[in-house]
C-alpha positions as CSV (number, residue, x, y, z in Angstrom):
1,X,1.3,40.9,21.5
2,X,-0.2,37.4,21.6
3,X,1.2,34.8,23.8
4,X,4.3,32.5,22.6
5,X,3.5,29.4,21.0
6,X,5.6,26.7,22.5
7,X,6.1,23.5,19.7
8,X,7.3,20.2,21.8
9,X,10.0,18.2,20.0
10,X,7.4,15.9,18.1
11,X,8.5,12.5,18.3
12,X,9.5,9.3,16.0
13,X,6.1,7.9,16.4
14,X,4.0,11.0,15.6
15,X,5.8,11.5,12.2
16,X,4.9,7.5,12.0
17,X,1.7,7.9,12.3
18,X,1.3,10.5,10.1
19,X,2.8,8.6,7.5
20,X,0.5,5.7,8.1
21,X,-2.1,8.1,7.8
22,X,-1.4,9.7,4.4
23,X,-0.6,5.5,3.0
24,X,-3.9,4.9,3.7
25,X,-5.1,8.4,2.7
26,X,-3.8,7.0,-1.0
27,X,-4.8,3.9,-1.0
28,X,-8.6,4.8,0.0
29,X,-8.0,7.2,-2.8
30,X,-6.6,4.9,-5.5
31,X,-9.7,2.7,-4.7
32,X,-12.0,5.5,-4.8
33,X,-10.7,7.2,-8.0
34,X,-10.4,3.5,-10.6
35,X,-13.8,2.1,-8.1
36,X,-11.7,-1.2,-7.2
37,X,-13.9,-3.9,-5.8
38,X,-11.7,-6.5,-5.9
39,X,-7.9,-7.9,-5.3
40,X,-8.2,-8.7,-8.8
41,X,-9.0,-5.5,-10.0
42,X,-6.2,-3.6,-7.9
43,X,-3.8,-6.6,-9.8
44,X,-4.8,-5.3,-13.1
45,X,-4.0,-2.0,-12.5
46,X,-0.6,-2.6,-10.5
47,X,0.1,-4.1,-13.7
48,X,-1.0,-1.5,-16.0
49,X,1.2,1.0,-14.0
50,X,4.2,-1.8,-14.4
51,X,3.5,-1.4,-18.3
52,X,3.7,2.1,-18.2
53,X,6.6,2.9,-16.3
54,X,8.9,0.3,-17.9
55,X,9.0,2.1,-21.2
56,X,9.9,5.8,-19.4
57,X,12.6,3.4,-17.4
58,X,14.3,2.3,-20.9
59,X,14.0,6.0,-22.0
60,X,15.7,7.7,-19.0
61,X,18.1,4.9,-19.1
62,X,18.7,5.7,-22.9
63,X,18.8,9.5,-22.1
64,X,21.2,8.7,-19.1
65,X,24.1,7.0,-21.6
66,X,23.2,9.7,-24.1
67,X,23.8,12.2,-21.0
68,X,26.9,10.5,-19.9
69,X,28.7,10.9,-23.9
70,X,27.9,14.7,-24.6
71,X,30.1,17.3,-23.8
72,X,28.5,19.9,-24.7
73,X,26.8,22.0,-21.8
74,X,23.4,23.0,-23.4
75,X,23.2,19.6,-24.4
76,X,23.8,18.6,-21.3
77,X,21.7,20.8,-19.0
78,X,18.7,20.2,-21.6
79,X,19.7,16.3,-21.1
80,X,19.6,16.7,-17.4
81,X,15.8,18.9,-17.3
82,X,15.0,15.5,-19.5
83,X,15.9,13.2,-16.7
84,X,15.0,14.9,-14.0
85,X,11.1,15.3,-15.6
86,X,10.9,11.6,-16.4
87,X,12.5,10.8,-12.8
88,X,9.3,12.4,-11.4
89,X,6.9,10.6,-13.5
90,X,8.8,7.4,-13.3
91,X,8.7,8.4,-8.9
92,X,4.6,8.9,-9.1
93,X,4.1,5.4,-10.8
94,X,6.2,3.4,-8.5
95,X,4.4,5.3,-5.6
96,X,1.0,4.0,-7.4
97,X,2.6,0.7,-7.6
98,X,3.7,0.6,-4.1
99,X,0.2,1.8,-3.0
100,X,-1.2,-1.3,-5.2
101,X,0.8,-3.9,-3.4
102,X,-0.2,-2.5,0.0
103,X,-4.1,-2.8,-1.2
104,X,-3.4,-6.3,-2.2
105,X,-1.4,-7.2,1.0
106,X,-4.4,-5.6,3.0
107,X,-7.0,-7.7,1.1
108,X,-5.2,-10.5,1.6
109,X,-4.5,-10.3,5.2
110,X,-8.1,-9.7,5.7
111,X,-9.1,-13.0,3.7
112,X,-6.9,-14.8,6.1
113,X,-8.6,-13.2,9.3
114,X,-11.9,-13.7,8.0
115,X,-11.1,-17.7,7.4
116,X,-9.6,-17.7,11.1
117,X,-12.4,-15.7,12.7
118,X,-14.8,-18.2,10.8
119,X,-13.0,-21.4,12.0
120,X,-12.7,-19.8,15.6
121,X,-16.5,-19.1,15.7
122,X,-16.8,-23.2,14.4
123,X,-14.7,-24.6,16.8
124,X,-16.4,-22.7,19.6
125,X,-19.9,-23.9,18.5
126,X,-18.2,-27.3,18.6
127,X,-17.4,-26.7,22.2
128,X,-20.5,-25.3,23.4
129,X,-22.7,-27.8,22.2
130,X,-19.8,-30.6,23.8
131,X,-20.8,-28.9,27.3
132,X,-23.9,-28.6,26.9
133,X,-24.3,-32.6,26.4
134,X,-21.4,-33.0,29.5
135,X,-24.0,-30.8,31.3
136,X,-26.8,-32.5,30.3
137,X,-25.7,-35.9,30.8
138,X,-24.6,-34.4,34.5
139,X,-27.8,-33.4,35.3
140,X,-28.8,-36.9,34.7
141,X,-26.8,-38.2,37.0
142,X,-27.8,-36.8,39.7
């Protein structure tokens, strides 16, 4: 018989990781799948997803008050196999969405790096070319 196979407890942080892994797994995905090459391109589609799910949310809630007022059980268990299919397209949207707004916040945050990386590299020209002129202007002196 082959050997055991001992699992350690796998911690918080594993399962954290693998969930970062899999959000970025769908955003390089997203990206990949519509070809998005900008922050304005993801915005278009976050809001195309918006326009689609916002008439399935006024149905489901339609179905739900419908739902709530029968009292008969076929009714009600075809009523509820209604729902429950429009929950899970309504639940992959909002994920889409959600994977949208972490593209843009991404994009974003990289913008803002970029333009502090680029004043960083400015400021240290700045002061390399101040020493070089106190260095100079040292070696003068002497």
């Amino acid at each position: 018989m082959p050997p055991k196979i001992h699992y350690e407890k796998r911690t918080k942080e594993y399962y954290q990781e693998i969930d970062k892994f899999n959000k970025l797994a769908d955003e390089m995905s997203l990206i990949c799948t519509y070809n998005l090459n900008s922050k304005e391109a993801v915005q278009n589609l976050r809001i195309k997803y918006i326009e689609e799910v916002t008439p399935l949310k006024a149905e489901r809630e339609k179905i739900r008050q419908i739902y709530k007022k029968t009292t008969n059980e076929t009714d009600r268990s075809f009523l509820e196999y209604k729902l429950n299919n429009l929950t899970k397209d309504i639940n992959k949207i909002n994920s889409k969405i959600q994977t949208c707004k972490r593209i843009i916040t991404k994009a974003e945050k990289g913008e803002k790096e970029a333009i502090l990386i680029k004043n960083r590299v400015a400021e240290n020209q700045l002061n390399n070319e101040l020493e070089g002129l106190k260095n100079k202007d040292k070696k003068r002196i002497r």
